[in-house]
Every structure is written in C-alpha cells, then in structure tokens.
C-alpha positions in Angstrom: 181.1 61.6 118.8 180.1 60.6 122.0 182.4 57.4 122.1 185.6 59.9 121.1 184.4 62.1 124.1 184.3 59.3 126.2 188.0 58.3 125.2 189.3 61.8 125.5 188.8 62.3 128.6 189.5 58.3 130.0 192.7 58.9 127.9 193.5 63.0 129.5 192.6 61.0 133.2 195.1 58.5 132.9 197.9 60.5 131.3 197.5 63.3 134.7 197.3 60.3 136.4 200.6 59.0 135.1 202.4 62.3 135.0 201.7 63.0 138.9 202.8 60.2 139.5 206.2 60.1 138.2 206.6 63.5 139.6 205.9 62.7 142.8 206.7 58.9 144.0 210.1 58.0 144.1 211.2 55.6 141.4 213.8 52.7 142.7 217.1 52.9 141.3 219.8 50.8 142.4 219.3 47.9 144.7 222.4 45.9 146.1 222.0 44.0 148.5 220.7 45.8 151.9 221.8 49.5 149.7 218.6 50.7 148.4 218.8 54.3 146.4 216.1 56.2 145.4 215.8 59.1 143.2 212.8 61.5 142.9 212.6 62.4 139.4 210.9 65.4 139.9 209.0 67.6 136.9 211.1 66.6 134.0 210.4 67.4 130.3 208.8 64.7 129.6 206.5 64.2 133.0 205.5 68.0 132.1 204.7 66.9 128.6 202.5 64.0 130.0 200.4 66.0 132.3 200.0 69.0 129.7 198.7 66.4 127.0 196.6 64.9 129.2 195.0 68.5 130.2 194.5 69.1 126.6 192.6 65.7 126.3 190.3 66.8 128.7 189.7 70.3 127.4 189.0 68.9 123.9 186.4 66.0 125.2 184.6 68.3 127.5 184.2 71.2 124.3 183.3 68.7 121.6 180.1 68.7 121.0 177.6 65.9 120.5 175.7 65.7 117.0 172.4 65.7 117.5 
C-alpha cells in the first residue's frame, strides 16, 4: 500500500503540475518567419480535467491507509 500511496500522489503532483501549466504559459502557435503568434489556451475542458484528476490523486493517496 505504501508504494500505491507513493504513486498517487507523484502521479496527482505532476498532473496539477501539467494542468497549471497549460493554463497559464502561452503555447507557440504559428511561427513564420520574424511573425510569431501566441495563444493562451486558457482553462479548457480538458486542462480542468487534468488538474481535477490530479486533485483526486492526491486526496485518495493521502486517505489510504497503510496495512499494518
């Protein structure tokens, strides 16, 4: 149990990790040349789902509880 803990939460990290990132770093979109436009993508469906998963990851490592 304590090795699923452990990947819980490393896993719920890196997906908040992921999902604040694509909602707040500009992504490149077009490049040509010296034009350069960039596009914030904002909090889409998807960033949303990425973040909430990643918060439920770390709910479920911190309440499961070790055998012992």
């Amino acid at each position: 149990m304590k090795i699923l803990k452990l990947v819980l939460m490393i896993v719920g990290v890196v997906l908040v990790v992921i999902g604040l990132y694509n909602a707040f770093v500009p992504q490149e979109v077009v490049s040509i040349g010296p034009l350069e436009v960039n596009a914030k993508e904002g909090l889409s469906n998807q960033t949303l789902a990425m973040i909430g998963l990643g918060i439920l990851a770390l709910i479920a490592g911190v309440l499961i509880k070790d055998r012992g």
